[in-house]
N, C-alpha and C positions, 0 to 999 in steps of 0.2 A: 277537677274530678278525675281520680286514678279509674282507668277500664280496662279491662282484660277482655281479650276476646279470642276464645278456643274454635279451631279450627281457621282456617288461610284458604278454604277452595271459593266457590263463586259469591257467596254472600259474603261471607268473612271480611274478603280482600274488598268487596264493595260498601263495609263498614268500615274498613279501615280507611280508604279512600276519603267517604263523607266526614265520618269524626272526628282523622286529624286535621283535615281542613279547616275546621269548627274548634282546633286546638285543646282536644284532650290530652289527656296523660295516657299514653295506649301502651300496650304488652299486648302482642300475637304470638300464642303458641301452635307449635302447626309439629307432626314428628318429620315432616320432609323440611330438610336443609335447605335445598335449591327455589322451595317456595318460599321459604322464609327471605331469603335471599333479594329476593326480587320485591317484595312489600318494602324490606328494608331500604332499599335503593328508591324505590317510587314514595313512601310515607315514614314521615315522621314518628317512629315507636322503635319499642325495643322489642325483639326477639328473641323468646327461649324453645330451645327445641326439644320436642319430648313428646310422651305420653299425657293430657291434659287431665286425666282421670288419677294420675300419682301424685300423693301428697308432696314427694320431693319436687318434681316437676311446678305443680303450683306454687311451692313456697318460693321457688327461682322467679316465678312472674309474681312477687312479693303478693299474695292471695289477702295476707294478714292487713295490707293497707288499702286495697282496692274499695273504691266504693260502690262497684258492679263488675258481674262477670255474666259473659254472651256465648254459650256454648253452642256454636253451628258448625260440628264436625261431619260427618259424612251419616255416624252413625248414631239413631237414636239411644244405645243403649250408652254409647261413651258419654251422651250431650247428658244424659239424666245424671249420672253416674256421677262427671265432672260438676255437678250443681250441687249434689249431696253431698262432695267432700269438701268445697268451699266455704260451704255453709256450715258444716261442720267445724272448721278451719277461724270462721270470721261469720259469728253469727249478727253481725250486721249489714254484712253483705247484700248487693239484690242482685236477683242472677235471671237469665232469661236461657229457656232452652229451645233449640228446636225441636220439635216432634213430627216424626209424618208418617209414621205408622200408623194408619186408622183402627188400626187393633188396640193401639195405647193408648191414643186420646181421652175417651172417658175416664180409663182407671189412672192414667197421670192427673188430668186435671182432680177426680176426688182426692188426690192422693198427693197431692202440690206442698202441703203443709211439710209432709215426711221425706218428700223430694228436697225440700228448701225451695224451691221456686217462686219467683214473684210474677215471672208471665211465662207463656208456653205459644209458640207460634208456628204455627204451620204452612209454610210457603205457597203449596199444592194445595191447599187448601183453602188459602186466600184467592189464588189465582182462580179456581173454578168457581169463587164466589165471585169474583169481577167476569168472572165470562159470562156468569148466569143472570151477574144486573145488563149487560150487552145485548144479550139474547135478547133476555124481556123488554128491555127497552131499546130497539134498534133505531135508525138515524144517524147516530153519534160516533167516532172513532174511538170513544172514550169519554167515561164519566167517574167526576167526585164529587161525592156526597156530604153536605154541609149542615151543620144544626137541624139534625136529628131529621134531615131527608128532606128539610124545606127549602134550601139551596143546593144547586149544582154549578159543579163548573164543567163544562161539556167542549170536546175538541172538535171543529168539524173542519173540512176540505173544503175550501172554494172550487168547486168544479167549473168545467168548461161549460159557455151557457147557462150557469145560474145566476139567480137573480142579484147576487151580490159582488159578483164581476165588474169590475171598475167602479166601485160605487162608494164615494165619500162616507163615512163614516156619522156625519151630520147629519145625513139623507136618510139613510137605516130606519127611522121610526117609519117613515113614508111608506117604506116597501114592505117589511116584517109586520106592523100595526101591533107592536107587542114591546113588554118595557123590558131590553134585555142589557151588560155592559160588553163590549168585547176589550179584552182587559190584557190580552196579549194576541200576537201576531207573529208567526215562524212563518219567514221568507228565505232562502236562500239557505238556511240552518242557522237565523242568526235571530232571535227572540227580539220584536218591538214592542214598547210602549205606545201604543198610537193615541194621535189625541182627535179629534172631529175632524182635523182638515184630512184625516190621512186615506188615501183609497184603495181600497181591496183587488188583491188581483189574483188570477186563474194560478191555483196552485197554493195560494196559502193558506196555512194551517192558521186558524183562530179558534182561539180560547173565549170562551161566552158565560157570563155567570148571570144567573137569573134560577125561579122559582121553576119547579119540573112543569105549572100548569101555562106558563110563560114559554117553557121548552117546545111545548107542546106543538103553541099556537106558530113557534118558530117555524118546526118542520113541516106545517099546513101551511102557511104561506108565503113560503120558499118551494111549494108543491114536490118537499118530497114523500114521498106515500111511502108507508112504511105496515108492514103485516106483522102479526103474530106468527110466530116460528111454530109450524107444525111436529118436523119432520129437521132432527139435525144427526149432519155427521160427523165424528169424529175420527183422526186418524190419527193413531198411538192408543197404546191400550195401559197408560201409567196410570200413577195416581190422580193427579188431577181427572186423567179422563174419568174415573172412578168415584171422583167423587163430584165430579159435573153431572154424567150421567146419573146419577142417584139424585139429584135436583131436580133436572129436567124431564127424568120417569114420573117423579112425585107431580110436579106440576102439568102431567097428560102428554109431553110431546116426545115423541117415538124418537129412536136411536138407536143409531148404526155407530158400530165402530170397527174400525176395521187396525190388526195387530198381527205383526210378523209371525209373533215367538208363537207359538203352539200352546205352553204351556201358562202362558198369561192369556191366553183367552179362553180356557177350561175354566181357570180360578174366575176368571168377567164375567162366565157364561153362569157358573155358580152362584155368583154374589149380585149378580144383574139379571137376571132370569128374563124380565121383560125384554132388556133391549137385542137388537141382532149382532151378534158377533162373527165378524170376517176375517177367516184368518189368509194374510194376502199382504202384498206389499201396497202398500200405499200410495208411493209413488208410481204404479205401473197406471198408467191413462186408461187402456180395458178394462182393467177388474173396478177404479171407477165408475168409469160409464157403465159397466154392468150392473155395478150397485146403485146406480141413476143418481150420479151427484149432479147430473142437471136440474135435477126434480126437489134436492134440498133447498130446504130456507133456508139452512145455516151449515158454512163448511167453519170445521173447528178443527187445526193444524196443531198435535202435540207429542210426535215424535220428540227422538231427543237429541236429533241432527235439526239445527237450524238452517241448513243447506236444502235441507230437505224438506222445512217446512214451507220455507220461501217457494220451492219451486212449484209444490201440491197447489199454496196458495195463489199461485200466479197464474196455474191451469184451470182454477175453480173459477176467477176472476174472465178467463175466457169461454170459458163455460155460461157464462152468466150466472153464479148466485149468487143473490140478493146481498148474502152479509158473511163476511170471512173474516174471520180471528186467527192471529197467527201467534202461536208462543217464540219468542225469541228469549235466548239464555244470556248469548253476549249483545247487551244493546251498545256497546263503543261504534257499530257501526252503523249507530240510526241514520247518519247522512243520507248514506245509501240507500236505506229500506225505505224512508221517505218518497225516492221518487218513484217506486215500487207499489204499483195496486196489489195490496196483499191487506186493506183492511184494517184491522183494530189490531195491535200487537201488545202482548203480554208478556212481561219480563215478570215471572215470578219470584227472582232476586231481588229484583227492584223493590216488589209489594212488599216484602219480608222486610227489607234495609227502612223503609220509610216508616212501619211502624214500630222499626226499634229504633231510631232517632225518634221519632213521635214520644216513646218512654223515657227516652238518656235528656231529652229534654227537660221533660215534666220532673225527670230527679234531680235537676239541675238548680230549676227554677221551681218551684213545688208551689209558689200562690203566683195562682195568674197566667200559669202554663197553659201551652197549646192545645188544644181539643183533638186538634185536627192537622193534619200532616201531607199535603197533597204536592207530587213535583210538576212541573207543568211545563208545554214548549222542550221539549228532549231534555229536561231536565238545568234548564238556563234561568227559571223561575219557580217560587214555591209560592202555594197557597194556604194560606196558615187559618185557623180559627182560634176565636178567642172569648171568652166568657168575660164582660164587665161588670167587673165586682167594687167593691168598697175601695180597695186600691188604686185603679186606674185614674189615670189623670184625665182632666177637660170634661165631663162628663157633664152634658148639657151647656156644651160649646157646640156652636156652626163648624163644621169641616173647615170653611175659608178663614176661619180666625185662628185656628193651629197652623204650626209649624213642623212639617211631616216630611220626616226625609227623604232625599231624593232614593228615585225610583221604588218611594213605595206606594201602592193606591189602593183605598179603600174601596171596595169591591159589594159590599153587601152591612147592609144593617138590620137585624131581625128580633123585632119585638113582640112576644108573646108569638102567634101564630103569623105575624103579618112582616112576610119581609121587603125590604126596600132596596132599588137602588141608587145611591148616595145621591145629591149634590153638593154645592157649597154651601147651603141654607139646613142640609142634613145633620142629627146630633146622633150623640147615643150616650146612653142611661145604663144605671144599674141593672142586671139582669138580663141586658142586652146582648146577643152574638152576631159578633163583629168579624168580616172575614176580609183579612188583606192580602193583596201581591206583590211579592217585592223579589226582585234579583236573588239567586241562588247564593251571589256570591256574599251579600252581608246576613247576618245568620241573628235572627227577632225571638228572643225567648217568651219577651211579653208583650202585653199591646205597650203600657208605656216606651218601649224599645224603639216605637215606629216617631214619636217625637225628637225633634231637635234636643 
């Protein structure tokens, strides 16, 4: 499958990354030379340099034979722009744009048909939807949501002194009294498969897939008490904050945020009427504490220096509050942020790239394609969803009697409202969603994909 993919800055270069690993046919056009340059040397594609919105320019990244184009330039009006002449160009094209102007979004999406667009994704948008499922549900460093919200796969920290500190994996039902799988394990930065014998130690990150009412009963008794967010603050006044805050006003809980520029927090104080706007450095420790970030349930870090949010987040964490979310732009250096109390992290590149492989897939493969698109353990495992349909093989076979390749594991089986998780004695039927985990590195279009 031929892909084109306009623009080369933080998302671009990080689809270019995923998808030629996965072995597309790629073209990145980008009008800087020296970025192009450097995709070229790191990924396998070809490179034309230009304006992505010029017929000539597109015709160079052969437009006429592509069977998708991903327009995530810097600007909204080029991404729309570069979709309507493609389309024009190769009216069987599918094209994906970015948008993140909250002023466009309605009238693109009525207006998608005349655009040529097949999907429309907004980065900032995504991300302060995952901040606001954090919020609501705190506990968790991070959660994905499975067949229509009846499964999760949830990240959490083995802390020092919790109950799961050295503790076999076999043992787990004893202590938790809840039917949960843990289905991956980041120790050291290096993603395990654990099986029963294996045992838990202070600092590692586990991945846990179970039902949210199963979630529940986790975090009661593992005794972590976890409150409703009154009272949250944010620091950066961009769009995500903008469109976080407009969640979290809607749903009663009050909000501070505090923004350098002057003139972005007239426009917040405009559009946000409820919440309080500070105008201040963020980083300064007094104009904090004066605005009481001791007294916050929730510090939300989204500046757009990741320096800077590391640091806010590291002094909220001595501070004591409850629950900190940090946006980070470049995650290549999760190693490090890992041994860093700074909380839930949000790479809104990351959120955008996953659900446009989540689509390049599904065009790929079109019966039997993934649902669901989740990366998991710093991105060394993914967890996929899958709808079993009239195609799927073995369907009302036991797990133990298939031949399932290595390092992949069935994680969840969910039938009508009731989900389960596996054994070797477990089947799955028509109509069933099936969620598995397997290694980053082999790349599962469909369930039968997971068979020998």
């Amino acid at each position: 499958m031929k892909i084109i993919i306009a623009g080369d800055g933080k998302v671009g270069s990080t689809l270019a990354k995923q998808l030629s690993a996965e072995g597309y046919d790629l073209t990145l056009i980008d009008a800087k030379s020296k970025v192009l340059e450097m995709s070229e040397e790191r990924y396998d594609i070809m490179a034309v340099q230009g304006n992505c919105a010029e017929m000539e320019v597109l015709d160079n990244a052969k437009v006429k034979e592509a069977d998708l184009l991903i327009a995530v330039t810097n600007a909204d009006e080029v991404n729309l722009l570069c979709c309507m002449i493609a389309h024009g160009m190769n009216s069987k094209i599918h094209t994906i744009a970015r948008v993140r102007n909250p002023e466009y979004t309605k009238q693109v999406y009525e207006m998608r048909g005349l655009f040529g667009i097949s999907m429309m994704i907004n980065p900032e948008g995504r991300a302060a939807t995952e901040i606001g499922r954090l919020i609501k549900y705190p506990g968790f460093l991070k959660r994905d949501t499975f067949a229509k919200g009846r499964v999760e796969i949830v990240e959490l920290r083995v802390e020092s002194g919790s109950k799961l500190c050295d503790l076999t994996l076999n043992d787990l039902g004893s202590v938790i009294k809840c039917s949960i799988l843990v289905c991956a394990v980041l120790r050291d930065g290096k993603a395990i498969a654990p099986n029963g014998h294996f045992t838990l130690k202070e600092n590692d990150r586990i991945f846990v897939t179970a039902s949210p009412t199963n979630l529940t009963m986790l975090l009661k008794n593992l005794g972590i008490i976890t409150h409703k967010a009154k009272r949250v603050m944010i620091c950066g006044g961009g769009r995500i904050s903008y469109y976080l805050a407009q969640a979290l006003l809607s749903s009663g809980i009050s909000v501070v945020i505090i923004e350098h520029d002057m003139d972005k927090c007239k426009q917040l104080a405009t559009a946000l009427p409820e919440a309080d706007i500070i105008n201040g450095d963020a980083s300064n420790e007094f104009l904090l504490d004066q605005e009481g970030i001791a007294k916050c349930d929730v510090l939300v870090t989204l500046t757009g220096v990741d320096e800077m949010n590391t640091v806010i987040s590291l002094y909220a964490n001595s501070c004591g509050v409850p629950q900190i979310i940090t946006k980070i732009a470049r995650i290549e250096n999760s190693t490090l942020l890992n041994s860093l109390p700074i909380g839930s992290v949000i790479s809104p590149k990351q959120l955008c790239s996953n659900a446009i492989v989540r689509y390049v897939r599904a065009l790929r493969n079109q019966a039997g394609a993934a649902r669901a698109i989740h990366y998991i353990a710093d991105g060394q495992a993914e967890a996929i969803e899958f709808l079993v349909d009239e195609n799927t093989l073995h369907c009302g076979e036991p797990l133990k009697q298939l031949h399932i390749k290595k390092n992949v594991l069935v994680v969840s089986i969910t039938s009508g409202v009731k989900q389960t998780i596996p054994n070797g004695d477990s089947m799955f039927h028509k109509g069933d969603t099936v969620i598995i985990v397997t290694s980053a590195k082999q790349v599962i279009y469909s369930l039968n994909d997971i068979f020998e």
